[in-house]
LOZA-348505 format. One record per residue (C-alpha): residue number from 1; residue in three letters; chain; y, x, z negated. Coordinates in steps of 0.2 Angstrom, whole numbers, plus 5000, padded with zeros to 4 digits. Example, Ala and Ser with C-alpha at 12.3 -4.5 7.8 and 13.67 -1.06 7.14 Angstrom:
    i   aa  ch    yy    xx    zz
    1  ALA   A  4978  5062  4961
    2  SER   A  4995  5068  4964
//
This chain:
    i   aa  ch    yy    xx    zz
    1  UNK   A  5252  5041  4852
    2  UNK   A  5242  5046  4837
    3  UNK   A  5236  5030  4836
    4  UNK   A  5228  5030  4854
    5  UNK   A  5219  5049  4848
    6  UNK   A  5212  5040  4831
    7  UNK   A  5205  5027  4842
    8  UNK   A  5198  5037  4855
    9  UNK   A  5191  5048  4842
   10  UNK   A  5181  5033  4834
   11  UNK   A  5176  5029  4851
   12  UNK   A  5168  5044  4852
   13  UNK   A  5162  5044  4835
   14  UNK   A  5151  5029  4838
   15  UNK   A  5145  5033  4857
   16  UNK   A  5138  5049  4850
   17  UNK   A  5130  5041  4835
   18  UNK   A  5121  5030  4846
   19  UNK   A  5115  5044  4856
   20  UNK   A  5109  5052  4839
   21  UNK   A  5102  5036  4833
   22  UNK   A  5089  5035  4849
   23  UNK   A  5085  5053  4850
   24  UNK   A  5080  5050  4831
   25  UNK   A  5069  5037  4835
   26  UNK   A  5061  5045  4850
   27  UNK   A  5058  5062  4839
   28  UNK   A  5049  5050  4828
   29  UNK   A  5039  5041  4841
   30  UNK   A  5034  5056  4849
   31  UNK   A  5020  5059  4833
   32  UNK   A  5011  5043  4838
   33  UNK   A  4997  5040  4842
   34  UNK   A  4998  5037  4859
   35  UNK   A  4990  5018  4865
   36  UNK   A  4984  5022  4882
   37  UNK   A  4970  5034  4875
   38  UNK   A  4964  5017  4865
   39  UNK   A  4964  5008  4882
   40  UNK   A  4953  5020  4890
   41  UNK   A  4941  5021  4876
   42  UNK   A  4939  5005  4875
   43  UNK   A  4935  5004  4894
   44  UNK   A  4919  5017  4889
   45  UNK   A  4913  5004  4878
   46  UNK   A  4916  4989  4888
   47  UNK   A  4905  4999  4904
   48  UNK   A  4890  5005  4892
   49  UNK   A  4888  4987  4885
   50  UNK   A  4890  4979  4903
   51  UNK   A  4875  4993  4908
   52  UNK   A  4866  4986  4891
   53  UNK   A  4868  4968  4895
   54  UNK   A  4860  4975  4913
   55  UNK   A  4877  4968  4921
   56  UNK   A  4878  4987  4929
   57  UNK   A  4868  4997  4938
   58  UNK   A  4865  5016  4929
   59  UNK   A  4871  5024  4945
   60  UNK   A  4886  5014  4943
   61  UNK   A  4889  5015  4924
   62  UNK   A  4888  5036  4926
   63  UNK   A  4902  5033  4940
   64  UNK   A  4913  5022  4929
   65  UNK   A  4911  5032  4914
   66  UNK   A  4915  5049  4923
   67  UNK   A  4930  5041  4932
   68  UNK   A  4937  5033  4914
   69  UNK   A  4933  5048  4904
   70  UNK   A  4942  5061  4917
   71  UNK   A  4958  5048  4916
   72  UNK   A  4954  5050  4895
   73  UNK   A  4957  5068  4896
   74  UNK   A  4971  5067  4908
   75  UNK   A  4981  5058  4895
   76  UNK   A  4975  5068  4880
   77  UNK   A  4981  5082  4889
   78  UNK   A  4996  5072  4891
   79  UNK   A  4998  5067  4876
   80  UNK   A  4995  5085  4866
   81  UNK   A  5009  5093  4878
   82  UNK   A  5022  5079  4871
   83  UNK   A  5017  5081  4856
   84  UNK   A  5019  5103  4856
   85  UNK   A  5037  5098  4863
   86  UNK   A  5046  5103  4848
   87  UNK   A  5058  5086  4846
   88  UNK   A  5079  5086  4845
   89  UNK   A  5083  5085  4827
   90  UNK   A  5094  5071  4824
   91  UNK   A  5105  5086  4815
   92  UNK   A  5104  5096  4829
   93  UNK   A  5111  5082  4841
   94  UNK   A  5125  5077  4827
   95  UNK   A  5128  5096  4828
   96  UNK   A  5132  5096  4846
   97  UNK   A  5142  5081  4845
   98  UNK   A  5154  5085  4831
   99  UNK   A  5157  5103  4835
  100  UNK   A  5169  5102  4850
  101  UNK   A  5178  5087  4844
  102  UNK   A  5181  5096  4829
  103  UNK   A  5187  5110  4840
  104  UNK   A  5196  5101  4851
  105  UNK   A  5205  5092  4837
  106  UNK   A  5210  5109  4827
  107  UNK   A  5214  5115  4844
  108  UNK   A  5227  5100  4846
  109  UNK   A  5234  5103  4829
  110  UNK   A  5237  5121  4833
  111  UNK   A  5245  5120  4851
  112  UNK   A  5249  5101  4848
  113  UNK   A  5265  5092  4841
  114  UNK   A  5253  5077  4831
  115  UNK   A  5269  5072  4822
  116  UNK   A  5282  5071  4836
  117  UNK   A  5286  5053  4843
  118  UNK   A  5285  5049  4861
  119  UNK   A  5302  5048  4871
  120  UNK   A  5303  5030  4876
  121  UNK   A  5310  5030  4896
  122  UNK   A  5329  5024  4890
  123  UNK   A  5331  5039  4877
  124  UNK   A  5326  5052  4893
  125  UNK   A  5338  5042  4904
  126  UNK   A  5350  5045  4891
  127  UNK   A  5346  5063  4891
  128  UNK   A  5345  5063  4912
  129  UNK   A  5363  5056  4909
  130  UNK   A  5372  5068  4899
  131  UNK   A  5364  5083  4906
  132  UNK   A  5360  5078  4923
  133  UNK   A  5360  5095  4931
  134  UNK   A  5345  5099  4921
  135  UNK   A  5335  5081  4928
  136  UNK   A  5320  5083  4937
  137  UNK   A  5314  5076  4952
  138  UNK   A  5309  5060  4944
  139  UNK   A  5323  5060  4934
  140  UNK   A  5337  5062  4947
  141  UNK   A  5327  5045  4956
  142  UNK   A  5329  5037  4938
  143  UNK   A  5347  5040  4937
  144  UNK   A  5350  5034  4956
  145  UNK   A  5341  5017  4953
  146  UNK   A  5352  5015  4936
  147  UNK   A  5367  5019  4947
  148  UNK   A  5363  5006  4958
  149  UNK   A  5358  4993  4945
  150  UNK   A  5376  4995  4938
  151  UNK   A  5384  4996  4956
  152  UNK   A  5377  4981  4963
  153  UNK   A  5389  4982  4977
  154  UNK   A  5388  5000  4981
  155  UNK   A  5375  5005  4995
  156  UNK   A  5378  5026  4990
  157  UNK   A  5367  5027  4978
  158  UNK   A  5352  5020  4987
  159  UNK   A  5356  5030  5000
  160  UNK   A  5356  5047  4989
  161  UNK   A  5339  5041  4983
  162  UNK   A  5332  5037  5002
  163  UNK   A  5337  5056  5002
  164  UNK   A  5330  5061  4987
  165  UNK   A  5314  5052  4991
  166  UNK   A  5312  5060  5009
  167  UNK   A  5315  5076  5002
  168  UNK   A  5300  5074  4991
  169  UNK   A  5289  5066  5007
  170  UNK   A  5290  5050  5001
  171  UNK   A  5297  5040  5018
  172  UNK   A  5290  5022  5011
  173  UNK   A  5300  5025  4996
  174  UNK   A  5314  5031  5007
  175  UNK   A  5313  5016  5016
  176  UNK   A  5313  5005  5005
  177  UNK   A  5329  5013  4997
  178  UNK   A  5337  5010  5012
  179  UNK   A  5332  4992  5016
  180  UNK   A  5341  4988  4999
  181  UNK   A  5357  4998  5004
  182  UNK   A  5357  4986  5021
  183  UNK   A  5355  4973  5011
  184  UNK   A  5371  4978  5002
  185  UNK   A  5380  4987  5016
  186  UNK   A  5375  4978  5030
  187  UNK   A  5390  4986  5042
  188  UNK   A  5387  5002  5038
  189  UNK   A  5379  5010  5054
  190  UNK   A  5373  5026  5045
  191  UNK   A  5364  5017  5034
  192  UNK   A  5353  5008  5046
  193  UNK   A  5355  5024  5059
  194  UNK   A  5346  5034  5043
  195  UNK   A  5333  5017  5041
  196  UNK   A  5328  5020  5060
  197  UNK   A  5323  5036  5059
  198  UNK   A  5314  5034  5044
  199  UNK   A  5304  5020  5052
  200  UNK   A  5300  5033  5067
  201  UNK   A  5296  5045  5055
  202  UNK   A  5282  5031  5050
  203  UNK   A  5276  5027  5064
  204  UNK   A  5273  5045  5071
  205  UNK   A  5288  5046  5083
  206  UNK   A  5285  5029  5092
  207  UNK   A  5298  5018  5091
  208  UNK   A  5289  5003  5083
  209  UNK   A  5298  4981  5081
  210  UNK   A  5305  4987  5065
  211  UNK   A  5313  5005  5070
  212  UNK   A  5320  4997  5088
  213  UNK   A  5326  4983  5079
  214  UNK   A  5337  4994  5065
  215  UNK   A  5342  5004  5081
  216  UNK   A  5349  4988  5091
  217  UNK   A  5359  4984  5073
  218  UNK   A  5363  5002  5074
  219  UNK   A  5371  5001  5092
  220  UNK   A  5379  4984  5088
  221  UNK   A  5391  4992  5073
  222  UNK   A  5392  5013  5082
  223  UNK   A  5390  5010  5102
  224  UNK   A  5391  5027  5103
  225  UNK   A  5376  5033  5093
  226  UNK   A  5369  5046  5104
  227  UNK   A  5351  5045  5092
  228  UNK   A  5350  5026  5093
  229  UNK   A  5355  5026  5111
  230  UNK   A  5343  5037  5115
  231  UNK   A  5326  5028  5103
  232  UNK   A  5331  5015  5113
  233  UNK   A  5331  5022  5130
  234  UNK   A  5315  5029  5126
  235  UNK   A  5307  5011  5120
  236  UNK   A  5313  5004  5136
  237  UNK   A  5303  5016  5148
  238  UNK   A  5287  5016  5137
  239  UNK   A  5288  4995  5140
  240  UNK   A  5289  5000  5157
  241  UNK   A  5308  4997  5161
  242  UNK   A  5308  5013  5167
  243  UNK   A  5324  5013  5180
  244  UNK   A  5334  5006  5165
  245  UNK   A  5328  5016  5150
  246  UNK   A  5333  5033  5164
  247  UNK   A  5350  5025  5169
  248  UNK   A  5353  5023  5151
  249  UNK   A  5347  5043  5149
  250  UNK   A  5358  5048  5158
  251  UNK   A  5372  5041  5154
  252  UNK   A  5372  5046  5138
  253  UNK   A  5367  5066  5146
  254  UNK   A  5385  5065  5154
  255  UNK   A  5392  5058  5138
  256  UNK   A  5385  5073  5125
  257  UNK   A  5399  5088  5125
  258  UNK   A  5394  5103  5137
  259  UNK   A  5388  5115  5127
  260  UNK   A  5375  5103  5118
  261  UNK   A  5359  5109  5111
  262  UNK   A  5352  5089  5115
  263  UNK   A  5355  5091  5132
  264  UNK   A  5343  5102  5137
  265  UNK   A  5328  5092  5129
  266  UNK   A  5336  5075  5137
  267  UNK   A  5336  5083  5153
  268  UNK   A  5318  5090  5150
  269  UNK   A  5311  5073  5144
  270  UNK   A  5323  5065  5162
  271  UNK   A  5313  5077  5173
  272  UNK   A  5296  5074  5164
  273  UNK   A  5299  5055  5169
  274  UNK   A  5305  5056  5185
  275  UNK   A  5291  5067  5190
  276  UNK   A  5278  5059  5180
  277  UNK   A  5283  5041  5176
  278  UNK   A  5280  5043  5158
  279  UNK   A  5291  5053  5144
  280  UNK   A  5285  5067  5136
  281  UNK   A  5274  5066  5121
  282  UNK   A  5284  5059  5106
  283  UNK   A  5292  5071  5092
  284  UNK   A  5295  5064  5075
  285  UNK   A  5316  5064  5072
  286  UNK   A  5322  5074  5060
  287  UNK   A  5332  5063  5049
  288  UNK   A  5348  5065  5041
  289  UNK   A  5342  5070  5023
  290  UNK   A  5328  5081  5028
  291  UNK   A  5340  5092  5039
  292  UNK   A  5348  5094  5023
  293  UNK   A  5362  5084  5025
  294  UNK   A  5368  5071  5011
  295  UNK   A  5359  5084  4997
  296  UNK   A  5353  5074  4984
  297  UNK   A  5360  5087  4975
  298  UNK   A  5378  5081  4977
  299  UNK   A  5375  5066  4968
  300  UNK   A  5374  5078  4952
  301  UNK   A  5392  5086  4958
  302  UNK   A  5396  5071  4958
  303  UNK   A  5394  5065  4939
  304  UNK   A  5398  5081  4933
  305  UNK   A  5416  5080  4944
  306  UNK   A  5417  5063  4936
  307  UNK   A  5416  5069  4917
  308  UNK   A  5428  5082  4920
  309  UNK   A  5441  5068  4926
  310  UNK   A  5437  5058  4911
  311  UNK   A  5441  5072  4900
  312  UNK   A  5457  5075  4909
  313  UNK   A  5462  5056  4904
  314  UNK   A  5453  5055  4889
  315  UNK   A  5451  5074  4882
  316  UNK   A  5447  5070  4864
  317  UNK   A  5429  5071  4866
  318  UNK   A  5419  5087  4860
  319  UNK   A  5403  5082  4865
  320  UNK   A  5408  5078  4883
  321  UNK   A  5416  5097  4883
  322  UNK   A  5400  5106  4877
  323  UNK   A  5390  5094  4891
  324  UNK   A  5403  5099  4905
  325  UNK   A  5403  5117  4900
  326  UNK   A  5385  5119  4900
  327  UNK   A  5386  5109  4917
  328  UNK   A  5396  5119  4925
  329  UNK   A  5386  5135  4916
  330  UNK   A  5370  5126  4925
  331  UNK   A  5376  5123  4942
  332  UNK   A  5384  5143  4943
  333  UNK   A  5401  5137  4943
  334  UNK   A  5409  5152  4934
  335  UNK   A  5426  5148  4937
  336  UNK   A  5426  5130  4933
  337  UNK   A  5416  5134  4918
  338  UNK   A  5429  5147  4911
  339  UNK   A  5443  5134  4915
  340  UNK   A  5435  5121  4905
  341  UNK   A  5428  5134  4891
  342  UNK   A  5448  5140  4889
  343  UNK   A  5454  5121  4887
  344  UNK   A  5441  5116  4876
  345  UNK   A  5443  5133  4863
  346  UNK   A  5460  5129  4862
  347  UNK   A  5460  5110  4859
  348  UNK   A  5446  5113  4845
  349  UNK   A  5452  5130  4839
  350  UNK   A  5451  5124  4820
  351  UNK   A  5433  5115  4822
  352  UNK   A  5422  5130  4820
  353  UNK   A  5404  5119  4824
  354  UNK   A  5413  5115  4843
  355  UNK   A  5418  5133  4845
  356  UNK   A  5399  5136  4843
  357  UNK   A  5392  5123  4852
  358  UNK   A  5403  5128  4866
  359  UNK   A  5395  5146  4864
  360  UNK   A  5380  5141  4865
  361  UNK   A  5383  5131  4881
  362  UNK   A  5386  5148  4889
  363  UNK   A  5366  5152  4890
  364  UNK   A  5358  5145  4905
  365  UNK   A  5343  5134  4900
  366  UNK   A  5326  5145  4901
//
């Protein structure tokens, strides 16, 4: 990283000494004498000796002479308002240059950490690992794509990160997660259930070639899919099959339980086409994730559940009992934390730099 500053700096360094370098060289231009005024005398001369040579007529040679001479003083004047300018030092401009990136340098040293090393991506996914209750947004999607990369076969943790990704309003990201997990689970309806509605989602509430075909797969493996059946319902009229896309409305109205809040809007959007021919205007669906089901969230449960049942089979490990402590400290989990806290003071009762890290576990990051 310092390397990148030294360079920028010398960058700098020698686009602002080329700007000093032609503000020099105009300040010393600006004393010259100026080679227009030369022109125009010359002119004067050249008109009184075509008048002598009787090549011009006097009337003539008066109009010629006043109309040079009044563009000779024009440029004088010019000329002498230049030259009162008082010209950009060369130190001045060096002055202005160096100032602020001496500033700004001092200013970096001060606030700045010159000497720390950057923190390549596999060190912070080391540190996502161990503590992943304290990963970021980004970090909890890093963790998710190593899961999967190690998990080749499992579709779960492309389908947290679907859910992480639409929680942060990233539905192409979203679906692209969960075009991978069909790939890998290509019988798991939810999966494609999850992919339709994001593909709604994209498409504004219409039901699109791609959303009706991840609804049809949808139907194939959960006949009993009241979103799909209804997507696909809602396709068929807009095609104009609107006697089948109704029969196939309200058959699943009589299949929802009484009491069901979908009913009314089926019903609505029932009347709206019989009346009208057309369904009401579309509503984007609501996927799974963002009505806060499949929290991204659990996926961190998760890991830290999973160290604690490593250290049940395996409890000779100090480091992973600070790491579940102060995961359990994190995540608000009082008792589990005392639970673990006991079990760890007295396995490592004679190790006194445990019993302090174990301490300090207690503090919730600030």
């Amino acid at each position: 990283m310092i390397t990148l500053w030294i360079a920028a700096a010398l960058m700098a360094a020698l686009s602002a000494g080329l700007v000093m370098y032609r503000a020099a060289r105009s300040a010393r231009l600006a004393g010259a004498p100026d080679p227009a005024m030369a022109v125009y005398r010359r002119q004067l001369a050249e008109i009184d000796d075509l008048a002598a040579r009787g090549l011009m007529g006097e009337d003539e040679r008066r109009a010629a002479r006043a109309e040079t001479g009044r563009r000779l003083l024009a440029q004088a004047d010019t000329h002498e308002s230049a030259a009162a300018a008082r010209p950009i030092r060369p130190w001045a401009m060096m002055l202005a240059a160096g100032v602020p990136a001496i500033a700004a340098v001092a200013l970096y040293f001060v606030v700045g950490q010159p000497a720390m090393p950057d923190l390549p991506f596999k060190a912070r996914l080391a540190q996502w690992q161990a503590h992943p209750e304290q990963a970021p947004p980004e970090g909890l999607g890093a963790l998710l794509n190593e899961l999967a990369r190690r998990k080749p076969n499992d579709a779960e943790p492309l389908v947290q990160l679907a859910r992480l990704d639409l929680q942060l309003g990233d539905n192409a990201g979203a679906a692209h997660a969960l075009r991978r997990a069909a790939l890998v689970a290509p019988n798991r309806a939810d999966v494609w259930a999850i992919l339709a509605e994001v593909q709604i989602l994209q498409a504004q509430g219409q039901v699109d070639a791609q959303a009706e075909a991840s609804l049809r797969k949808v139907v194939a493996l959960d006949p009993a899919n009241d979103t799909a059946r209804y997507y696909l319902a809602r396709a068929r009229i807009l095609r104009g099959e609107t006697a089948q896309g109704l029969a196939d409305w309200r058959a699943l109205d009589a299949a929802l339980p009484v009491g069901d809040p979908r009913r009314a809007t089926l019903e609505a959007d029932i009347a709206a086409v019989e009346k009208t021919g057309k369904p009401v205007p579309p509503a984007a669906p609501v996927a799974e994730a963002q009505a806060g089901q499949g929290d991204p969230s659990a996926m961190i449960h998760q890991m830290v559940d999973g160290l604690a049942a490593r250290l049940k089979t395996n409890p000779d490990d100090p480091a992973g009992w600070v790491r579940l402590v102060r995961a359990y400290t994190v995540l608000g989990e009082t008792d589990k934390r005392d639970a673990a806290l006991a079990e760890a003071r007295r396995r490592y009762a004679a190790r006194p730099d445990v019993l302090s890290q174990l301490n300090a576990a207690l503090t919730p990051p600030r």
